[in-house]
C-alpha positions as CSV (number, residue, x, y, z in Angstrom):
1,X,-18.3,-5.3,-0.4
2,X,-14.7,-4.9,0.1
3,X,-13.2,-1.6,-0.1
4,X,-9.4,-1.9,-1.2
5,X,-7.2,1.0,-1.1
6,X,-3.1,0.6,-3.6
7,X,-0.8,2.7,-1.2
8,X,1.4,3.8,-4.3
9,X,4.6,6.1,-5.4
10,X,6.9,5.1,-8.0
11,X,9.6,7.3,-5.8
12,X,11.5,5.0,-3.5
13,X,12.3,6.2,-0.1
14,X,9.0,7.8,1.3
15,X,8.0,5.2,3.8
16,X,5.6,3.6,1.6
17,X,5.6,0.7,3.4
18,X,5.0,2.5,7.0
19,X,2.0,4.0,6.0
20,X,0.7,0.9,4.5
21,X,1.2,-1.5,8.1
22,X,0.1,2.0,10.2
23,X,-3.0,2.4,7.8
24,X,-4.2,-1.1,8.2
25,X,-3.0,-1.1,12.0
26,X,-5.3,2.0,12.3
27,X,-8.5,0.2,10.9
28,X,-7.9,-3.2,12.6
29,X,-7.6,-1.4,15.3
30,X,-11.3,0.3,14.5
31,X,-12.6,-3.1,14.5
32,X,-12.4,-4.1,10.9
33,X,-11.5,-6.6,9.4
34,X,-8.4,-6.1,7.4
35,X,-5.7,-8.0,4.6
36,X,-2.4,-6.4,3.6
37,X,-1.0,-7.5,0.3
38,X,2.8,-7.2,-0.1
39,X,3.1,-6.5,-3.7
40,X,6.5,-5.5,-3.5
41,X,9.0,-7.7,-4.3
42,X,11.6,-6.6,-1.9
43,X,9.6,-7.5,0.7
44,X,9.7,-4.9,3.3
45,X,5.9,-5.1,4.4
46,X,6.4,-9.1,4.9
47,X,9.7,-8.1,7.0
48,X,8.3,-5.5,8.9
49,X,5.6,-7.5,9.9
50,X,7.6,-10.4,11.2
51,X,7.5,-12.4,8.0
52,X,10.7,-12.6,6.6
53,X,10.8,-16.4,6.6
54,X,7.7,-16.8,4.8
55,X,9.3,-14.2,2.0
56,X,11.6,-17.0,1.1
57,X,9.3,-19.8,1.5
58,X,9.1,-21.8,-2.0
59,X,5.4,-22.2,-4.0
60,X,2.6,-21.5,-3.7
61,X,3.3,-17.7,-2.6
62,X,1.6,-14.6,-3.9
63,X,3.9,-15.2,-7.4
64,X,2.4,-17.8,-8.0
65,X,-1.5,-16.6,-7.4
66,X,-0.5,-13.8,-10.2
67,X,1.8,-15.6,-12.9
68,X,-0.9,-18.1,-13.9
69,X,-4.6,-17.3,-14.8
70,X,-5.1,-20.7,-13.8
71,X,-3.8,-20.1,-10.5
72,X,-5.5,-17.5,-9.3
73,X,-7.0,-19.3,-5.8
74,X,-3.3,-19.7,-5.0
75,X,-3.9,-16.7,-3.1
76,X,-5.8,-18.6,-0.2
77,X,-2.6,-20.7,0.0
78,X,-0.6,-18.2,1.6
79,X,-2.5,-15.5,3.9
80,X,-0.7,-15.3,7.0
81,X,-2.7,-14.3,10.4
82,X,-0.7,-11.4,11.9
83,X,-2.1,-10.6,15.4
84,X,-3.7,-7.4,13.9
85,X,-4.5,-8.6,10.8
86,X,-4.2,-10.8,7.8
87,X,-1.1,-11.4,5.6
88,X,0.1,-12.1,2.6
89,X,3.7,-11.6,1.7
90,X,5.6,-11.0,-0.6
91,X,8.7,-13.7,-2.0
92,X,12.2,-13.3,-3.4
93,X,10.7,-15.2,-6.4
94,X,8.4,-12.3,-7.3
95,X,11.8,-10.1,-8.8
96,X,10.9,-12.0,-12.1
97,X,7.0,-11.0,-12.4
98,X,7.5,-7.7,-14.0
99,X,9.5,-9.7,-17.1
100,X,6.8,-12.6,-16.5
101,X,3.5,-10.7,-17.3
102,X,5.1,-8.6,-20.3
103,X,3.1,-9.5,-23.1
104,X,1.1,-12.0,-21.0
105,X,-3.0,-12.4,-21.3
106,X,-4.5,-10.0,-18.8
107,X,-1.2,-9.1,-17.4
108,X,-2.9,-5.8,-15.6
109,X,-5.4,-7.6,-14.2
110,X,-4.3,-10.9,-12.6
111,X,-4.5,-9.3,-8.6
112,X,-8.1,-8.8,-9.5
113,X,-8.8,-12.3,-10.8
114,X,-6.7,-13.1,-7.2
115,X,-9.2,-10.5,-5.2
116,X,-11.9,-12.5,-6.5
117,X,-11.0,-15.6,-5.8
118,X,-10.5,-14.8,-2.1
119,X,-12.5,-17.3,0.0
120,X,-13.0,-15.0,2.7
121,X,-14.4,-11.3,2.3
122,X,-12.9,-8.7,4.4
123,X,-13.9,-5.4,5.1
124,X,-10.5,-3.8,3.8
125,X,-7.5,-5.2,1.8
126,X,-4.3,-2.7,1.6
127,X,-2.1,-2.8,-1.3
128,X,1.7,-2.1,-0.4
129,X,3.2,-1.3,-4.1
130,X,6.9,-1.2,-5.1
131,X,8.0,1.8,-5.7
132,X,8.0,1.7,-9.2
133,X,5.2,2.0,-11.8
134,X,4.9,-1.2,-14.4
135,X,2.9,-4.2,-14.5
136,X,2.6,-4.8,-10.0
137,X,1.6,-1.0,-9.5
138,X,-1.1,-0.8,-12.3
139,X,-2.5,-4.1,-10.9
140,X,-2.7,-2.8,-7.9
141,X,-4.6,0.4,-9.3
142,X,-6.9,-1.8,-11.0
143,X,-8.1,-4.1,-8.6
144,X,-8.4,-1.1,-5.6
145,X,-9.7,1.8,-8.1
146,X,-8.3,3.8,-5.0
147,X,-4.7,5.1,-3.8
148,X,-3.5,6.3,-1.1
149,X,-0.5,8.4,-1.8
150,X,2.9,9.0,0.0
151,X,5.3,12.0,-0.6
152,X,7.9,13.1,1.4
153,X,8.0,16.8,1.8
154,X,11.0,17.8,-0.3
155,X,10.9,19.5,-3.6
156,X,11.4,16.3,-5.1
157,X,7.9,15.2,-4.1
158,X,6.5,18.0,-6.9
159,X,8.1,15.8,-10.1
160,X,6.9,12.7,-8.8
161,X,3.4,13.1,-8.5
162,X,3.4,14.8,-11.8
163,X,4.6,11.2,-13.1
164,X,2.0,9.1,-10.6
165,X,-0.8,11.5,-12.1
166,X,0.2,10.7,-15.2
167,X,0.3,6.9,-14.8
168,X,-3.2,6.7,-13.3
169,X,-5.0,8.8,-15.8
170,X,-3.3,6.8,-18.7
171,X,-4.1,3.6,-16.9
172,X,-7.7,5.1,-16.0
173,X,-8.6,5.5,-20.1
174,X,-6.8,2.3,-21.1
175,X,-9.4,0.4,-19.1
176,X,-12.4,2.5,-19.0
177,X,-12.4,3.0,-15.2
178,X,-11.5,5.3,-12.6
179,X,-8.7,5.3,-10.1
180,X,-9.3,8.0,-7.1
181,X,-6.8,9.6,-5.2
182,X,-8.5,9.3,-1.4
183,X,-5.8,10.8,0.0
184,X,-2.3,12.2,0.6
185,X,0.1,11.2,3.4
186,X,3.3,13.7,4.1
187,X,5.8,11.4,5.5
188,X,8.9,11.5,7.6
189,X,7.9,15.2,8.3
190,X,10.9,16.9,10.1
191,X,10.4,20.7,11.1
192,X,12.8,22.8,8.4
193,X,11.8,25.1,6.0
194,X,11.7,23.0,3.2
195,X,9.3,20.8,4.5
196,X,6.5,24.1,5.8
197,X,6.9,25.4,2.2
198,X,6.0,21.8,0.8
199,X,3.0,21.0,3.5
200,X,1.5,24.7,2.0
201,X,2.6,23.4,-1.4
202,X,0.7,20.0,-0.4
203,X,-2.2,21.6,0.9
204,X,-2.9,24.4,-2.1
205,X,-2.4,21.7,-5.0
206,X,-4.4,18.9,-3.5
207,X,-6.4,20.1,-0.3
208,X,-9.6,21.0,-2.4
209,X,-10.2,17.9,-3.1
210,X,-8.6,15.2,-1.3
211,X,-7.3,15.6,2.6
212,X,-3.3,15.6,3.6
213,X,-2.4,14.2,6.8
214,X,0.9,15.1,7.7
215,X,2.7,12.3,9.6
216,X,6.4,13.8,11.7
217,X,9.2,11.6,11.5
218,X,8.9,9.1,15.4
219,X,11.7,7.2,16.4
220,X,8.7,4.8,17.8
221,X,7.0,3.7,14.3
222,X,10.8,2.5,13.7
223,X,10.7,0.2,16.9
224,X,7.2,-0.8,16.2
225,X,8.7,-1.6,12.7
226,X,11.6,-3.5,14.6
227,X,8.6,-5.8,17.1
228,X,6.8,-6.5,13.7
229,X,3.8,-4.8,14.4
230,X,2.0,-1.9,13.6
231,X,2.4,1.6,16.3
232,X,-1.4,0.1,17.3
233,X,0.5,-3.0,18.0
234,X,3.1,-1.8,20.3
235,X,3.5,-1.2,23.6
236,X,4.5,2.3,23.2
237,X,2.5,5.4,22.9
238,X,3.1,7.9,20.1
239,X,1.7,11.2,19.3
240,X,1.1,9.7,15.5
241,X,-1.4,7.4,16.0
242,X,-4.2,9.8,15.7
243,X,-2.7,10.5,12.5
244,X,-3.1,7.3,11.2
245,X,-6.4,6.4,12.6
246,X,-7.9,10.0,11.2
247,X,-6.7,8.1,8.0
248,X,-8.4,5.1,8.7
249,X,-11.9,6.8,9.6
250,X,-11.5,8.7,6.0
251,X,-10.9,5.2,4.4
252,X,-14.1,4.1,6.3
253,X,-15.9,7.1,4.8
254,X,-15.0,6.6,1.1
255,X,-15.3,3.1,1.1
């Protein structure tokens, strides 16, 4: 079966989107076969992967696989073959989803319906969220059961999880099921003080029971970024790969 993993965290600005490409980068590059969803809206998945044409592309795109219950297979329509794994992007039409599904049949549910009309079964699909919680986020959650989370480590990290937290156990008894937190990513670590009292705030309010990686702030995940690839797909080395591939084999574990 497919193991699907939302990477999620309503709080803009954490690199989200970085640990979503390095994460799949990482088990592509452990020899699985892998999907990325960009659920985000804005886009910055299906840019940093060398797909900012096909976020401006007119229907069928993702939008249209998640507006319609009848449309659901849409989703076949528009997965893109990166050259470590599959895509599918985002599209400036998506801004209008969150307004769309409001009040709409199923309207937490409708990237499941698309999961399981997927003509092909991979091994892992990764959900890029926007960083917000509403209608995209919670479908994520649905259809993966699983998150990945990012913080940064800055005090501001501590309100923000309280609010994620909430989300998923609200969302969790709405539906009867149960989202797991597999994980928590630190990222854009620099070395002040701030950030070693929030890695020992990390790791005594979560390391019991789910692991923290702690991923430093490289100028090469940026150019990696820049080539559209993930740091597995670039040229250059970087200390932060075994990072993300530690990640990956934890994925592989809980899957």
């Amino acid at each position: 079966m497919t193991a699907k993993f939302a990477v999620a965290q309503q709080k803009g600005g954490v690199g989200k989107t970085t640990v979503a490409i390095n994460v799949a980068g990482a088990l592509a590059d452990r020899g699985n076969d892998v999907l990325l969803i960009d659920l985000d809206p804005q886009g910055h998945a299906s840019e940093g992967l060398g797909l900012a044409e096909a976020y401006e592309t007119e229907a069928p795109h993702l939008g249209t696989a998640l507006v319609d219950l009848e449309s659901s297979d849409a989703i076949n329509e528009v997965v893109y073959e990166h050259e470590e794994f599959d895509v599918v992007p985002s599209n400036i039409d998506m801004f209008t989803l969150e307004t769309d599904l409001t009040g709409a049949m199923r309207s937490r549910e409708r990237l499941s319906l698309a999961f399981d009309a997927l003509d092909h079964e991979y091994e892992y699909i990764i959900v890029d969220c926007p960083p917000s919680l509403g209608h995209l986020t919670d479908n994520a959650l649905l259809a993966t059961r699983n998150v990945l989370i990012p913080a940064l480590a800055e005090g501001t990290s501590v309100r923000a999880l309280e609010i994620l937290y909430d989300q998923i156990d609200t969302l969790s008894g709405g539906y009867d099921v149960e989202v797991t937190d597999v994980g928590l990513v630190a990222n854009r670590v620099e070395q002040d003080g701030e950030a070693e009292d929030m890695m020992e705030w990390f790791d005594d309010t979560f390391g019991d029971h789910i692991p923290v990686w702690e991923v430093r702030k490289r100028v090469a995940l940026k150019r990696a970024w820049n080539e559209g690839v993930s740091i597995f797909g670039h040229t250059e080395d970087c200390d932060m790969e075994d990072v993300f591939l530690d990640i990956a084999a934890h994925l592989e574990e809980v899957a």
